[in-house]
C-alpha positions as CSV (number, residue, x, y, z in Angstrom):
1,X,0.1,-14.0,-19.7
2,X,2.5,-14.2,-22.1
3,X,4.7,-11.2,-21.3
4,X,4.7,-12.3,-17.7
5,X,5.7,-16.3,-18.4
6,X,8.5,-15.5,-20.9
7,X,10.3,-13.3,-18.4
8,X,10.1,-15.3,-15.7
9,X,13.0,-15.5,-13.9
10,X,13.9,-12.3,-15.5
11,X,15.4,-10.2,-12.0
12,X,13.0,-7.0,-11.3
13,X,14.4,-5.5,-8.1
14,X,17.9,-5.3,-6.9
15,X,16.9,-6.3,-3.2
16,X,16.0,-9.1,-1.5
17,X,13.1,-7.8,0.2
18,X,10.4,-4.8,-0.2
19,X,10.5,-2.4,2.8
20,X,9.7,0.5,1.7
21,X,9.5,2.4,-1.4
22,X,11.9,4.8,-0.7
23,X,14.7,2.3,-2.1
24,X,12.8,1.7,-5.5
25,X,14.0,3.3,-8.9
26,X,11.8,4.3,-11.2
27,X,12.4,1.7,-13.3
28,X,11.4,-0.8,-11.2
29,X,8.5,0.6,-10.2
30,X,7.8,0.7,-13.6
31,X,8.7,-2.8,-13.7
32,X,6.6,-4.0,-10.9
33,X,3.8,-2.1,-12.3
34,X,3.7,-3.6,-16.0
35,X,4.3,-6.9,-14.0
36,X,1.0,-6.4,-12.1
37,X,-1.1,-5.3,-15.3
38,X,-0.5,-8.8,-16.6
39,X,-1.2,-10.2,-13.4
40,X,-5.3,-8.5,-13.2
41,X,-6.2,-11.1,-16.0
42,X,-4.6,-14.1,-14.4
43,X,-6.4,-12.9,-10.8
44,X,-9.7,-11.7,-12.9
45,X,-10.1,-15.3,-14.8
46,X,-9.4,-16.8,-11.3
47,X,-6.6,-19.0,-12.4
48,X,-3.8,-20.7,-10.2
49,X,-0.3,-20.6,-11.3
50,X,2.4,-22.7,-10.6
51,X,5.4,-20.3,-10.6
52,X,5.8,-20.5,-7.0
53,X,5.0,-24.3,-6.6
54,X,7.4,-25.7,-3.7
55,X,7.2,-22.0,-2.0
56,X,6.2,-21.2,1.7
57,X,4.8,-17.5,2.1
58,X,3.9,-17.2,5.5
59,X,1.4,-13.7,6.8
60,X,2.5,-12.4,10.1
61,X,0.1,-9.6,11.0
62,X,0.4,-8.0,14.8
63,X,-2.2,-5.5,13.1
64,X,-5.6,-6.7,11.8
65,X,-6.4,-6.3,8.5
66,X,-8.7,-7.8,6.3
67,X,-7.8,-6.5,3.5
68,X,-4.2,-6.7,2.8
69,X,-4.1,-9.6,4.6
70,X,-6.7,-11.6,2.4
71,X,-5.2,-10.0,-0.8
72,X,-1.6,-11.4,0.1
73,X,-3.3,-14.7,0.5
74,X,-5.1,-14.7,-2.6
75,X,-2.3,-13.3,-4.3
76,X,0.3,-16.2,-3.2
77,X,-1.9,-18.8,-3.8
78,X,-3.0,-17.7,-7.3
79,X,0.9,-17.9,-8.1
80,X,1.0,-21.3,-6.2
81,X,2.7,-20.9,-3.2
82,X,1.6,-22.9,0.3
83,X,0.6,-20.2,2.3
84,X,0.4,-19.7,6.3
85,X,-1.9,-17.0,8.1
86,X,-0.2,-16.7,11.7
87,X,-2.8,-15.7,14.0
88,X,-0.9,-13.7,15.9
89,X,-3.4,-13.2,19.2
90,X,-3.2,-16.5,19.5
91,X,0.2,-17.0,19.3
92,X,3.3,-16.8,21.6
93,X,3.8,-13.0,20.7
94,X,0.5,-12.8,22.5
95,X,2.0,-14.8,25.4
96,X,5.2,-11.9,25.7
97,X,7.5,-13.7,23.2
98,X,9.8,-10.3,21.6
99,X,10.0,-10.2,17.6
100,X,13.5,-11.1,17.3
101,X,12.2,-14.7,19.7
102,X,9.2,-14.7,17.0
103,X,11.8,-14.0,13.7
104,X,14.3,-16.9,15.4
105,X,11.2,-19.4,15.5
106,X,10.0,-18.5,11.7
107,X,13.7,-19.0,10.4
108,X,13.4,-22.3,11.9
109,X,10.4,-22.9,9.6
110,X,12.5,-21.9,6.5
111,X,10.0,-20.2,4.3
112,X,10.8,-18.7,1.7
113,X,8.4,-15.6,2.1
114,X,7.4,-13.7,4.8
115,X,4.7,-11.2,4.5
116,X,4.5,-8.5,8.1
117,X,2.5,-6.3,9.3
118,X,3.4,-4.8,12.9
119,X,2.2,-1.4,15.1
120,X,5.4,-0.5,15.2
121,X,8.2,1.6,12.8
122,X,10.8,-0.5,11.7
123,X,9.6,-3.8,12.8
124,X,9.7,-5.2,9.0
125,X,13.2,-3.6,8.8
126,X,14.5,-5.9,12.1
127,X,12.9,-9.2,10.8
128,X,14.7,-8.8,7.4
129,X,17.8,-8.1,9.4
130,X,17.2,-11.9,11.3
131,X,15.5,-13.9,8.8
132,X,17.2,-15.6,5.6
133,X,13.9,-15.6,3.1
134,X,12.7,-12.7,1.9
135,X,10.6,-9.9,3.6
136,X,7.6,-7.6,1.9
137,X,6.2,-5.0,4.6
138,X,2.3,-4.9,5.0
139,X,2.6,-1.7,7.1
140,X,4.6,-0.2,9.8
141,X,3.4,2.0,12.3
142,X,3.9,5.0,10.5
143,X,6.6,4.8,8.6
144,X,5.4,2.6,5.4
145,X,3.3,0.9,3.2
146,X,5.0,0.0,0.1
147,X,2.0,-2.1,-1.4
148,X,-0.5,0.2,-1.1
149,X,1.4,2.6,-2.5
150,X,1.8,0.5,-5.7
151,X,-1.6,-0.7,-6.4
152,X,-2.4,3.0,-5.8
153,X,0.1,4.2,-8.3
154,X,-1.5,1.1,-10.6
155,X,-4.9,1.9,-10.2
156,X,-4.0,5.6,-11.2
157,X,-1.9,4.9,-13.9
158,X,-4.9,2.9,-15.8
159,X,-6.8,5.8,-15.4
160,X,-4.8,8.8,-16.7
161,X,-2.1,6.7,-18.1
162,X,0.8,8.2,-17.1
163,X,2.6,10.1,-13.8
164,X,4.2,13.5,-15.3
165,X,2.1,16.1,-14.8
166,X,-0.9,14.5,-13.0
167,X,-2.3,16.5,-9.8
168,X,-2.8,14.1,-7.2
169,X,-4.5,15.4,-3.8
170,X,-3.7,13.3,-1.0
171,X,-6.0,14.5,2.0
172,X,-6.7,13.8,5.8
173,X,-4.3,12.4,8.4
174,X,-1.5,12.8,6.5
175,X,0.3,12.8,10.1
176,X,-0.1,9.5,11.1
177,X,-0.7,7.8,7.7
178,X,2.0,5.4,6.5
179,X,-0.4,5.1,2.7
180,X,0.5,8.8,2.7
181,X,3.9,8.6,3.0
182,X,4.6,5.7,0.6
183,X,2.4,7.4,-1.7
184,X,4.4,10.7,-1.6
185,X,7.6,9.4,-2.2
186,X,6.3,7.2,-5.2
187,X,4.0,9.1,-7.1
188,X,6.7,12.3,-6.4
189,X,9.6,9.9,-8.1
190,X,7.1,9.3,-10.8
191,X,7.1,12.5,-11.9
192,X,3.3,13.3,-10.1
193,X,2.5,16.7,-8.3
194,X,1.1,15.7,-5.1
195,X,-0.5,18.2,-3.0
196,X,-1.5,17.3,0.9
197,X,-4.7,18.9,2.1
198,X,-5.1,18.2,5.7
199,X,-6.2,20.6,9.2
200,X,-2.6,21.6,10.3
201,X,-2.9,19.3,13.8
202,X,-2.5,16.8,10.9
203,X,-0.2,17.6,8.8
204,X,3.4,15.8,9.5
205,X,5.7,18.3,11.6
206,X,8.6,18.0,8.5
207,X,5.4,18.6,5.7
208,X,7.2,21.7,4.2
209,X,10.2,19.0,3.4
210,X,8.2,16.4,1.6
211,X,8.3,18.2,-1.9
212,X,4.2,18.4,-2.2
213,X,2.5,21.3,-1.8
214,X,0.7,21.9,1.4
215,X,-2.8,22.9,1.7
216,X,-5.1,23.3,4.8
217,X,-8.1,23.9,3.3
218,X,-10.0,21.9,1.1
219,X,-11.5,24.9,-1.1
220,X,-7.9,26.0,-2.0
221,X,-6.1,22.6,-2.4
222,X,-8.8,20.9,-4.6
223,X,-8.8,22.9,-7.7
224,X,-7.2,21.4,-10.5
225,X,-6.9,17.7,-9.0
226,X,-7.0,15.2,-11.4
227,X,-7.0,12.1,-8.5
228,X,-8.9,12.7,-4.7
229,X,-7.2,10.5,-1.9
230,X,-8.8,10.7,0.9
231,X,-7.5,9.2,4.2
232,X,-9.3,7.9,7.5
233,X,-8.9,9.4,11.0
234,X,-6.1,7.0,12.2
235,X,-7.6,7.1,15.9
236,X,-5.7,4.2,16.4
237,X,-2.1,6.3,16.4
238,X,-3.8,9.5,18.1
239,X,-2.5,10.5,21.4
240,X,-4.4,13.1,22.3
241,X,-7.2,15.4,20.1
242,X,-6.3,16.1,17.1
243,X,-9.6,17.4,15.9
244,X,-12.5,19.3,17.5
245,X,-14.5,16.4,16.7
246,X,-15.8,14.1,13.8
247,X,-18.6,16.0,13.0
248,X,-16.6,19.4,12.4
249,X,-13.7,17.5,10.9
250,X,-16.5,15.8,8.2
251,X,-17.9,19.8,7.8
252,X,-14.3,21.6,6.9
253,X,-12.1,18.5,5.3
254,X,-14.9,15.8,4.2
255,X,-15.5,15.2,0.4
256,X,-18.6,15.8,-0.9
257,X,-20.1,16.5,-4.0
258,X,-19.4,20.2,-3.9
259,X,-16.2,20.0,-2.9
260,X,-15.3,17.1,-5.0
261,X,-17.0,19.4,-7.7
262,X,-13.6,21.9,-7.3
263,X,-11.4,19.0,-8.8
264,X,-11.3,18.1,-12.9
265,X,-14.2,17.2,-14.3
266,X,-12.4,13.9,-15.1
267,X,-10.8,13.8,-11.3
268,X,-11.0,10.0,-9.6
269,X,-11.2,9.4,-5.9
270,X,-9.9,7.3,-4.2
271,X,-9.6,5.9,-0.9
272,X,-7.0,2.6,0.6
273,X,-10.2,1.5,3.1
274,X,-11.8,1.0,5.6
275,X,-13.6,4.2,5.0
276,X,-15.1,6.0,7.8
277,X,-18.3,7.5,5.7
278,X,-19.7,10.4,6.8
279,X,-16.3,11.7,8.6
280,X,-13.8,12.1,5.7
281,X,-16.1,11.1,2.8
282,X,-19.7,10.9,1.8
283,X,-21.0,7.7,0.6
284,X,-22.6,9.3,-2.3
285,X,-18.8,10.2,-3.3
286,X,-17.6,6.8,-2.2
287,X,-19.9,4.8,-4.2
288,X,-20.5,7.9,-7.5
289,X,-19.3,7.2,-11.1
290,X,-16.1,9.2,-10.0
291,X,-14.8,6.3,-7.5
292,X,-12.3,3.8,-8.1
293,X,-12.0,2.8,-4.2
294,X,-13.1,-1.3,-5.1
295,X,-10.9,-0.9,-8.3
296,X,-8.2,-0.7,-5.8
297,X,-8.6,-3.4,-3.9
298,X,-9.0,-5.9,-7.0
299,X,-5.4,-4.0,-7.8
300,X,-4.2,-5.0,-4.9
301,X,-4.1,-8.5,-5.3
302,X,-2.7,-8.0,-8.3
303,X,0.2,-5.7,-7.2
304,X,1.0,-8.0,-4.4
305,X,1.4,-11.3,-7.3
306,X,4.2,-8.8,-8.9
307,X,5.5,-8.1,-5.8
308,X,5.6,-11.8,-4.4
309,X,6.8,-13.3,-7.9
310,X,9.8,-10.6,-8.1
311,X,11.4,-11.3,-5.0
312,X,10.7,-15.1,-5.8
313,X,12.8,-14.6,-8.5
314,X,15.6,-13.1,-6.8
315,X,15.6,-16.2,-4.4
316,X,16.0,-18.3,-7.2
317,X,18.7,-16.0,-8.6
318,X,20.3,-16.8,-5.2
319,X,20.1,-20.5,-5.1
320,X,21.6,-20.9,-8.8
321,X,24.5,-18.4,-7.9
């Protein structure tokens, strides 16, 4: 970790907290990714850190989420912060408290990290705006997840090692998907060609706009991919029927070996989880020699230690100005 513990300290992103990935330069995403390919040793041999020893990094998630919520906690802990998993059905929020009652009570706890998750767009965005320490968005509504998008862009970059040039299919419910939009506008900055396949009931009503191509079949979308991204159905944010029903969605627009079969011979999949098998993937494809779905999760926690360490160092930037 030698990279990592001589540039500590060392400022990687010009804000104080990570909403979205819309405000990132290339250069530090490039940053925060070479970050987090030091960081998959430290989390692979297990070891605890003490770079954020004194720290409070507290996980407020209105959403569940295994997940991301257990790969933020393993993440601050293995860089040595005391972290707090808010429960939030059990909590006052549950009881009618608003979010900016809920943001005054957390200030009063003065951590220094605060990781949220929320239903709605925007949510992260108004806690940063009434909280002093430092905010990292887990996923809002539909507007973003920044970390996902990262370990995704991680995860990818080991694989083909580099952006430029790379053909990256991103299919599903690209409508309601917050991964797809975070993944768009980072793997586009990099310098990717992203493509969205997706039935046109999903497809996001300013998809023309996004700079990808846009594909509503999976026969003509899938030739020449060199990464498969497939998305779930996000029932959840569906307000009325979308699709004529799983079984014909899984027929025209799931991955299988045939049509998985159209992409490079050297093509990945991928998929940010939970999967619904046998609706927008088989679980031959999900678990075949082309899947790098549990490589993504152990990149997650990674991602998320370059993530919490960076804006660490910002606040200690702050306190020494």
């Amino acid at each position: 970790m030698s990279a990592a513990s001589a540039q500590h300290g060392t400022p990687i992103l010009s804000t104080r907290h990570l909403i979205g990935v819309a405000g990132l330069s290339v250069a530090e995403i490039t940053a925060l990714l070479d970050l987090a390919e030091e960081y998959v040793e430290v989390s692979r041999q297990r070891r605890k850190l003490e770079l954020l020893k004194g720290r409070t990094q507290i996980n407020l998630f209105f959403e569940p989420s295994t997940r991301t919520q257990s790969s933020f906690e393993l993440a601050g802990k293995r860089l040595g912060a005391d972290v707090l998993n808010m429960s939030v059905g059990t909590s006052s929020v549950a009881k009618g408290e608003t979010l900016l009652d809920t943001a005054q009570t957390l200030n009063a706890m003065n951590p220094d990290l605060l990781v949220v998750r929320h239903q709605h767009s925007g949510a992260a965005e108004l806690l940063a705006q009434k909280v002093s320490c430092a905010v990292i968005n887990a996923g809002d509504g539909w507007h973003e997840h920044p970390t996902q998008a990262l370990l995704d862009a991680l995860t990818i970059r080991r694989h083909k090692g580099r952006f430029e040039h790379v053909v990256i299919a991103i299919c599903g419910d690209i409508r309601h998907s917050r991964v797809a939009r975070s993944n768009i506008l980072l793997l586009a900055r990099m310098g990717a060609q992203v493509r969205i396949i997706a039935p046109s009931t999903l497809l996001p009503p300013n998809a023309a706009r996004l700079g990808v191509e846009v594909f509503t079949s999976m026969e003509e979308g899938l030739p020449g991919a060199d990464v498969v991204m497939m998305l779930r159905l996000q029932k959840e944010r569906m307000d009325g029927a979308f699709i004529p029903s799983e079984r014909e969605y899984y027929r025209f627009w799931g991955l299988n070996e045939q049509r998985l079969a159209l992409a490079k011979e050297d093509a990945i999949v991928m998929h940010p989880g939970p999967m619904n098998r046998g609706v927008e993937i088989d679980s031959v494809v999900a678990d075949g020699p082309r899947s790098v779905i549990r490589e993504q999760v152990e990149m997650g926690v990674a991602v998320r230690m370059a993530v919490i360490d960076a804006l660490a160092r910002n606040l200690t930037r702050e306190a020494a100005a």
